[in-house]
N, C-alpha and C positions, 0 to 999 in steps of 0.2 A: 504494500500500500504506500501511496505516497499523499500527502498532504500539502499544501501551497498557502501561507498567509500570505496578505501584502498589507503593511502598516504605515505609510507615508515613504520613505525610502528604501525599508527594510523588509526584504522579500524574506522568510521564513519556510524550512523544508522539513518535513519529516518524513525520512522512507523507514519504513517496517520491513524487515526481510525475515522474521522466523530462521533465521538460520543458526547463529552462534556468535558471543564477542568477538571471534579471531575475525571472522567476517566483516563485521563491524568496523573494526579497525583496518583492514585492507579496504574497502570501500569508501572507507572515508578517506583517505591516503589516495586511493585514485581520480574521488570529486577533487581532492586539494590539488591535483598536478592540473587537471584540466584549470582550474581557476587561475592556476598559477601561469598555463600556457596562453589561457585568454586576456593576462593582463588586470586581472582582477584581485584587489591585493587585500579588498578587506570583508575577508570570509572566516565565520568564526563556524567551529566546527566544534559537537560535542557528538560520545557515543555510549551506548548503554549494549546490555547484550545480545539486545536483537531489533537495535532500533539505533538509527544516523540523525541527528538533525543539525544544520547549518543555518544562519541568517546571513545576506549578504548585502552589503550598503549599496545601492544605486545609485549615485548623482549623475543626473540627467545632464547636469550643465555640462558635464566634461566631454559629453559624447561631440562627435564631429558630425 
């Protein structure tokens, strides 16, 4: 399952995978390279043992 807030800047994610922490933590390690590759640097990231969630700031103004 995934889940999608949006709060004024702060987009919020919650994916459920039933799988296991090790999961969890590879998973989230692979969202953070993607952010990391698209230039996106302020992504916070928490993990539980069968659940990911990140918020990620958006300012608009920076976009070209």
């Amino acid at each position: 399952m995934i889940d999608n807030d949006v709060k004024g800047k702060i987009h919020s994610f919650v994916i459920q995978h039933d799988i296991n922490e090790k999961w969890s933590l590879y998973l989230a390690s692979r969202h953070k390279q993607v952010f990391e590759d698209l230039g996106v640097a302020s992504v916070k990231f928490r993990t539980m043992a069968n659940t990911i969630q990140f918020d990620v700031y958006v300012d608009s103004s920076s976009s070209k």
